[in-house]
Legacy VTK file of the C-alpha trace (Angstrom):
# vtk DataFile Version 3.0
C-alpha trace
ASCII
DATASET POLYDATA
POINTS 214 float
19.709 -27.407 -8.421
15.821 -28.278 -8.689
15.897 -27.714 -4.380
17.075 -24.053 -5.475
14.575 -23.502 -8.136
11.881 -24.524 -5.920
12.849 -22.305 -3.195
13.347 -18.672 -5.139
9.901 -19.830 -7.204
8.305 -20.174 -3.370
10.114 -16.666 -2.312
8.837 -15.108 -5.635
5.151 -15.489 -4.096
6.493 -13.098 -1.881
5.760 -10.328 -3.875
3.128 -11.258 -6.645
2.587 -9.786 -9.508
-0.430 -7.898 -9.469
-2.875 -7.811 -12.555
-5.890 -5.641 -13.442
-7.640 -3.676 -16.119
-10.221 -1.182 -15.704
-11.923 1.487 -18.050
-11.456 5.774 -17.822
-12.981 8.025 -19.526
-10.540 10.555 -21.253
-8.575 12.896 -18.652
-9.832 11.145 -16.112
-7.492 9.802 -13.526
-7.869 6.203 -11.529
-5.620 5.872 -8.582
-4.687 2.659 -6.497
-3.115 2.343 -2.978
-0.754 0.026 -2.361
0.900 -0.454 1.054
5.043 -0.792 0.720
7.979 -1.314 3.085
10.778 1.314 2.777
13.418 0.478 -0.357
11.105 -1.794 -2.114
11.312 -1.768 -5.851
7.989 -1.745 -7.948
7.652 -1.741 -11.252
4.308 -1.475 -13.080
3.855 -2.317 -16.979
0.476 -0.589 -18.753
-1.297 -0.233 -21.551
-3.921 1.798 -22.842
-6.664 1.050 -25.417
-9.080 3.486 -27.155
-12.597 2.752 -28.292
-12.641 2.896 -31.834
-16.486 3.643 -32.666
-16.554 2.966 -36.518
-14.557 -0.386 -36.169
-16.123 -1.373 -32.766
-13.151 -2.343 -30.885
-10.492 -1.209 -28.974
-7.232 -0.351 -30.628
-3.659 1.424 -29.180
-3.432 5.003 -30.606
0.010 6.295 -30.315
-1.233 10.060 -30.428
-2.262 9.591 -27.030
-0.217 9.519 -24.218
-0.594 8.103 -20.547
0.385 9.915 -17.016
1.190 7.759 -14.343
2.216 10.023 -10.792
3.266 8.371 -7.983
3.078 9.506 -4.557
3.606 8.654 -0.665
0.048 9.136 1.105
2.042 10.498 4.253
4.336 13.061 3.314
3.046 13.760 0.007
6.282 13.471 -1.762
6.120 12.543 -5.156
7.852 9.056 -6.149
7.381 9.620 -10.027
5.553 11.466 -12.418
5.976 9.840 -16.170
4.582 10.466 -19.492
4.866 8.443 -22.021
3.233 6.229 -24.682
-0.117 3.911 -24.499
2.051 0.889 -24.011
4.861 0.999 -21.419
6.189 0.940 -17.949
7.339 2.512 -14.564
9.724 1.836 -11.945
10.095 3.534 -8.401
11.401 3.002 -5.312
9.915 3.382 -2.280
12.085 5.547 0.499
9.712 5.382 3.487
7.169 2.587 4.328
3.803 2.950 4.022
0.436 3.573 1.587
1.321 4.709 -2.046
-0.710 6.215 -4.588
-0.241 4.796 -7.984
-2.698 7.446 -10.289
-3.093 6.897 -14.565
-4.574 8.868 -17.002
-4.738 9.472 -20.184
-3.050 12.806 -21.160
-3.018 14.654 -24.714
0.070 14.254 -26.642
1.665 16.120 -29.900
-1.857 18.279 -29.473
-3.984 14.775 -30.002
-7.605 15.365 -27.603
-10.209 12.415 -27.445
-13.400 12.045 -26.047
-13.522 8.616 -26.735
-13.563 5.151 -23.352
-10.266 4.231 -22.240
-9.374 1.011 -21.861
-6.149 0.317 -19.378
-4.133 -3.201 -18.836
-1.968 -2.321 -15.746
0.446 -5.107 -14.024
2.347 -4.297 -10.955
5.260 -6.269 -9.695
6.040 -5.207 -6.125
9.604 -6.377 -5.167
10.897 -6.690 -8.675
14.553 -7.488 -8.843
16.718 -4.766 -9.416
19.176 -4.895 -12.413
22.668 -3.451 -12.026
24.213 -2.645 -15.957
27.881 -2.968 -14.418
27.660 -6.856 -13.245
27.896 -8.715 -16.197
26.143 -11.612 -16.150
26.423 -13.661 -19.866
29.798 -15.298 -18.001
28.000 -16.398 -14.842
26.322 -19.801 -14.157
22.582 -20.670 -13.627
23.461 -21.465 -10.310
25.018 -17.893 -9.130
22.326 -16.245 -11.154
20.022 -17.985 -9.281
21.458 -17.969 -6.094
22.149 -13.552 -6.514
18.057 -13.471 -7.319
17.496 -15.215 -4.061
19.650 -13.135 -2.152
18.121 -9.749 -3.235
14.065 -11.699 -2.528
15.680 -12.490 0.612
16.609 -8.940 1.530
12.919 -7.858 -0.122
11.025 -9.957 2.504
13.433 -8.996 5.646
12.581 -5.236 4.308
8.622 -6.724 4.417
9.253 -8.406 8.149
10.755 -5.131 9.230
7.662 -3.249 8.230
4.970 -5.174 9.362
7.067 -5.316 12.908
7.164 -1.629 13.052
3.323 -1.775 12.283
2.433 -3.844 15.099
4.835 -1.660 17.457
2.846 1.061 16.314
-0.890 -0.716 16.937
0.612 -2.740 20.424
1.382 0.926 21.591
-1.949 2.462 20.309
-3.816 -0.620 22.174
-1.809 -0.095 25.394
-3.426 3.483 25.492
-6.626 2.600 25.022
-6.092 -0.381 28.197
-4.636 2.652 30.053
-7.596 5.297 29.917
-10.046 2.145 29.943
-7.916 0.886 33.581
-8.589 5.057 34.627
-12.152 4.872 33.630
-13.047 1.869 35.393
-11.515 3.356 38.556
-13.146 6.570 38.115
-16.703 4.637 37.489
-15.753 2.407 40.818
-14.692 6.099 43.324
-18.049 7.465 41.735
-20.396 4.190 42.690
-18.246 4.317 46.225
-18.676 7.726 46.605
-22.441 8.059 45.998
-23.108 4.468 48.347
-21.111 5.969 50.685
-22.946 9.232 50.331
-26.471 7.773 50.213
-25.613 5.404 53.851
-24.762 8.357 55.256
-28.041 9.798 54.156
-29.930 7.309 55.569
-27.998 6.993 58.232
-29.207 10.622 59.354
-32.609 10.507 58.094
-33.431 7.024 60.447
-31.949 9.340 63.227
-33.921 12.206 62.852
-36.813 9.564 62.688
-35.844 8.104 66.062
-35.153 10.894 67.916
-39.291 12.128 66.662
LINES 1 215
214 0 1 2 3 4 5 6 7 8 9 10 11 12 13 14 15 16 17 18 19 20 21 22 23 24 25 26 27 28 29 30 31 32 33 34 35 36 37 38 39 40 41 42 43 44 45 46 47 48 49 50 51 52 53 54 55 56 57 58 59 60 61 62 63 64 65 66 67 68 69 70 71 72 73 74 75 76 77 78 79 80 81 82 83 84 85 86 87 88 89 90 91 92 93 94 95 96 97 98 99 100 101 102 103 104 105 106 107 108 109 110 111 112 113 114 115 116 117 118 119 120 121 122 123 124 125 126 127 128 129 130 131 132 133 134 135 136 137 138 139 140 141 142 143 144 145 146 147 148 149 150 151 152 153 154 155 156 157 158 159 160 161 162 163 164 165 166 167 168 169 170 171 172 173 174 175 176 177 178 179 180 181 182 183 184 185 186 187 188 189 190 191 192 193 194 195 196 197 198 199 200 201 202 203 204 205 206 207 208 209 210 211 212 213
């Protein structure tokens, strides 16, 4: 039991939670790229705080809403696009691997305009477990909880191995090419410096006769 917690806590490092906060000024948009294997869950929780002059701190308004738009860098489909409230979250899956653009802002809502800082919380959890309403697990042990978590990190980091292979197929073929024109260009460099010794004996070669035969 304590050799199966210790093994799905190492596999949850897999996919760390990822924690920042940064400040936006309103309607303006801060986007983050985040590289992802194909069918990868990620699910992001946020929250936005305005800058309450008159009190000097930051406080939640809930007349102001947040945009978060998701999108895949290469084809330029859009994963999500949600609006909601200064405090909430997101979940997308990813359908082909690659960089991801994860963009916030802070967007008017029920006719509510400020020109006020922004203040965002954002945590992203890249690989986060996805829950399926029909299995019904108050009846099921620890154990087979447990053990169904690991299973579905499992498949998260063979998704992750899968990736990162096709990555280095893509650089091992890229650096291949670059051997190949740099093989061609050393021969080409060689026939040249053959060529012009071969040319400049030959030069001599006549020039010492003309010599002689003055």
């Amino acid at each position: 039991m304590h050799f199966i917690s210790w093994i799905y806590g190492l596999l949850a490092l897999a996919y760390p939670i990822q924690a920042l906060h940064f400040y936006l000024d309103a309607s303006e948009q801060r986007c983050f790229l985040e590289e992802l294997p194909s069918d990868t869950i990620v699910e992001g929780h946020y929250k936005a705080l305005e800058w309450v002059e008159d009190a000097k701190e930051w406080k939640i308004n809930n007349d102001m809403g947040v945009q978060v738009t998701v999108e895949e860098v290469k084809s330029g489909t859009t994963v999500a696009d949600v609006k909601g409230k200064p405090e909430g979250k997101f979940t997308f899956t990813s359908h082909d691997p690659g960089d991801h653009t994860i963009c916030l802002k802070s967007s008017s809502h029920s006719g509510y305009f400020t020109t006020t800082h922004i203040k965002f919380y954002l945590d992203i959890n890249v690989g986060a477990l996805r829950h399926d309403p029909s299995q019904d697990t108050s009846h099921m042990s620890t154990l087979a909880t447990k053990l169904r978590d690991l299973n579905e990190k499992i498949d998260g980091i063979r998704r992750e191995q899968q990736y990162q292979r096709e990555i280095e197929s893509v650089f091992r073929d890229a650096s291949e090419r670059v051997n190949k024109r740099a093989m061609w260009w050393s021969f080409l460099q060689m026939a040249v410096l053959v060529g012009a010794g071969a040319w400049q004996m030959r030069h001599l070669k006549v020039f010492f006769e003309d010599k002689k035969l003055r």
